[in-house]
C-alpha positions in Angstrom: 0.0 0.0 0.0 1.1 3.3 -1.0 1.9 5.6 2.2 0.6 9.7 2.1 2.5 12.0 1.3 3.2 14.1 4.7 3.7 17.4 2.8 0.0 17.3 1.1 -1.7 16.5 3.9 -0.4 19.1 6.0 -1.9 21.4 2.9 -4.9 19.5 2.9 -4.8 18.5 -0.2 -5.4 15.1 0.2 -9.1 13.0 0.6 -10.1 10.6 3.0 -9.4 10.9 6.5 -6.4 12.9 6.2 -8.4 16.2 4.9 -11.9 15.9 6.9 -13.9 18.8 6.6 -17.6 18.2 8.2 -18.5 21.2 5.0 -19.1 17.7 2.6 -20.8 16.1 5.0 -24.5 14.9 3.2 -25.4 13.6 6.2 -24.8 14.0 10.6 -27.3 12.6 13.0 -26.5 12.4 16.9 -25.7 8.1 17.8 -26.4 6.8 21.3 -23.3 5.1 22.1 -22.7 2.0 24.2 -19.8 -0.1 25.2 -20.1 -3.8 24.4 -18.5 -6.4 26.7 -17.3 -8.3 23.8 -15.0 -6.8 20.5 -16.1 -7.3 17.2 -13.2 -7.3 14.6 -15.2 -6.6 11.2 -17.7 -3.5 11.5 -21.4 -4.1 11.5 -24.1 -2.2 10.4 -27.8 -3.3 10.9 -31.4 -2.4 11.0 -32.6 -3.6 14.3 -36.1 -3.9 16.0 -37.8 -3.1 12.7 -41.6 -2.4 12.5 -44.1 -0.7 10.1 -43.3 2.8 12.0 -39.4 2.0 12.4 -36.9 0.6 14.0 -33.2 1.3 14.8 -29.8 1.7 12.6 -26.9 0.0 15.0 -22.9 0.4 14.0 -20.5 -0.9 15.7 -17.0 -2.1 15.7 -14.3 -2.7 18.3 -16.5 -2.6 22.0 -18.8 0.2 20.4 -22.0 0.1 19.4 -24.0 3.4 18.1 -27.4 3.4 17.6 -29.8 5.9 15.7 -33.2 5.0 15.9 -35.8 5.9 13.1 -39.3 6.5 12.0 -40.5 5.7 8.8 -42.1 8.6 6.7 -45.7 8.6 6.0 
């Protein structure tokens, strides 16, 4: 794997999570977060306790787990 070049991200002219700017963000929404007592080693995402009205979008990886929950539009 290539490695960054040092020089462009300290201009910001790189992408990824070397130039982060929350201005190109399409999308935020506050996350309950919870620690797990177990580690998960590949990230999950998953639609969980899902009903007609809505449900709830879980994340996690490592011991966290966030959790947005959701209603479905009418």
């Amino acid at each position: 794997m290539e490695q960054p070049d040092r020089a462009k991200m300290s201009e910001g002219i790189t992408w990824g999570a070397y130039s982060y700017s929350s201005d190109h963000d399409v999308l935020r929404a506050p996350m309950t977060v919870t620690v797990n007592p177990f580690s998960l080693d590949q990230m999950f995402i998953g639609f969980i306790d899902v009903t007609d009205a809505g449900g709830n979008l879980d994340v996690g990886w490592d011991n966290q787990i966030g959790s947005l929950a959701f209603t479905v539009a009418k």
